[in-house]
C-alpha positions as CSV (number, residue, x, y, z in Angstrom):
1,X,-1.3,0.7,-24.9
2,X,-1.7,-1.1,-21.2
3,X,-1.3,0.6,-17.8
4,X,-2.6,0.3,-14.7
5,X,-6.5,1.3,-13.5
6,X,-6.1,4.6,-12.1
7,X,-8.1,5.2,-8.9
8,X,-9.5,8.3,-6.7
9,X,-7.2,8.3,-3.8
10,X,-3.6,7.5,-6.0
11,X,-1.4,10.0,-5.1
12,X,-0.6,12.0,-8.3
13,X,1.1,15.5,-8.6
14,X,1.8,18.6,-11.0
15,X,5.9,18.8,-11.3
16,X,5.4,22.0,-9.8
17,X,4.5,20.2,-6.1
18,X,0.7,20.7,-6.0
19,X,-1.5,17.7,-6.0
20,X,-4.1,16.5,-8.0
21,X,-7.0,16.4,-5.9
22,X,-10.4,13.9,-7.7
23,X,-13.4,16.2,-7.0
24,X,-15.5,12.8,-8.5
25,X,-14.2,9.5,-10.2
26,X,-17.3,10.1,-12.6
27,X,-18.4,6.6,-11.0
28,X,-20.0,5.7,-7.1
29,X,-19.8,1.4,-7.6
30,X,-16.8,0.1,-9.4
31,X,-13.5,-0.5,-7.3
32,X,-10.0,-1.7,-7.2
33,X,-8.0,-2.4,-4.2
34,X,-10.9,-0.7,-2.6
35,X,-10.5,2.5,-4.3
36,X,-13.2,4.0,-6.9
37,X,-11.9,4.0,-10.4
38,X,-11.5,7.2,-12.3
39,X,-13.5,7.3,-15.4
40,X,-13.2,9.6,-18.2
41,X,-15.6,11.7,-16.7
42,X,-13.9,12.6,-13.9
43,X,-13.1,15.9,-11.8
44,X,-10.4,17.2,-10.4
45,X,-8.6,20.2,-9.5
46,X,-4.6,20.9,-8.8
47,X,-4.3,22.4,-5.3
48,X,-0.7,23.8,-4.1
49,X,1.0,24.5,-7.3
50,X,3.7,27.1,-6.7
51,X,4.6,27.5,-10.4
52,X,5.7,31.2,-10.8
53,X,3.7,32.1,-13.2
54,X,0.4,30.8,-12.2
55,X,-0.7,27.6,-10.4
56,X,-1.8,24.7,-12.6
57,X,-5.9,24.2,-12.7
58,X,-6.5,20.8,-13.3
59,X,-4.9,17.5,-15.4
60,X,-6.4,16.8,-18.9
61,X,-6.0,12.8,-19.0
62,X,-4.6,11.5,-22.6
63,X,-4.3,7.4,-21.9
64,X,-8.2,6.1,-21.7
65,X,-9.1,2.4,-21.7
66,X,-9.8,1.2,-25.2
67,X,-11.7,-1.9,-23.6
68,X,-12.4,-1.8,-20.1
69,X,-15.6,0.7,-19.6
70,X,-17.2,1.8,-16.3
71,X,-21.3,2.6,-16.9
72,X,-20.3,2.9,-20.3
73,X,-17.4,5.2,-19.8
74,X,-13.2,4.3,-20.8
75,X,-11.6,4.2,-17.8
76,X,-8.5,6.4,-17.0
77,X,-4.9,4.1,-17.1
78,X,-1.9,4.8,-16.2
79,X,1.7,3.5,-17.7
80,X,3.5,3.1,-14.9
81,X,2.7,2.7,-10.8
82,X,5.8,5.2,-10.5
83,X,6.5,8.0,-12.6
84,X,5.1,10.3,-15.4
85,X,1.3,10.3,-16.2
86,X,-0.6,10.0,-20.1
87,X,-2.0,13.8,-19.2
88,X,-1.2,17.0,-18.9
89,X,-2.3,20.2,-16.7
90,X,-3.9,23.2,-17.6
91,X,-2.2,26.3,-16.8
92,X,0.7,28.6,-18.0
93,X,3.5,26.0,-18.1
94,X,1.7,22.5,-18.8
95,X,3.7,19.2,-17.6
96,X,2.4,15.8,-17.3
97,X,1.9,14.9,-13.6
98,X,3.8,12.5,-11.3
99,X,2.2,9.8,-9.5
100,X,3.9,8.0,-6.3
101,X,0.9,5.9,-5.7
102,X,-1.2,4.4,-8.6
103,X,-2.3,0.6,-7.7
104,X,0.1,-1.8,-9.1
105,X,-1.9,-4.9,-9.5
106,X,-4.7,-3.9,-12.1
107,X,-4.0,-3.6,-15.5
108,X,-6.4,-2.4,-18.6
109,X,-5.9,-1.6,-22.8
């Protein structure tokens, strides 16, 4: 399935209004719109979650490049620019998250 290259500074979020914050894109060289791209070997950590139950600890990403690979890692895609991402959290109540700014120009299988 295409979507778009997901990179270290897109604005994505739990559904429960903390953000996903990239701890490392698994990569230091490879860039799109000036941005590192995330590779499946990336880290990152939900900060601000206010579920009720327990904040969410990090997104588990479910939509990797079949054919575009990064030091020999699948890049992470994303279906859409706007709306729900190919992952879920980790926590008591897990969502997929939200992105508001994932590059629109780049796109992968």
């Amino acid at each position: 399935m295409p979507g778009f290259v997901y990179h270290q500074n897109a604005a994505v979020d739990c559904q429960h209004s903390g953000r996903i914050k990239v701890n490392s894109p698994g990569q230091v060289r490879v860039k799109v719109g000036g941005q590192l791209v995330n590779t499946s070997l990336f880290q990152n950590e939900v900060t601000g979650c206010s579920h009720p139950d327990g904040p969410c600890a990090r997104i588990q990403w479910r939509h990797l490049s079949t054919r575009i690979k990064c030091y020999g890692q699948p890049v992470l895609l994303y279906a859409s620019p706007l709306g729900l991402a190919n992952g879920v959290t980790e926590g008591p109540a897990p969502v997929p998250p939200q992105g508001q700014g994932v590059q629109p120009r780049v796109l992968g299988l």
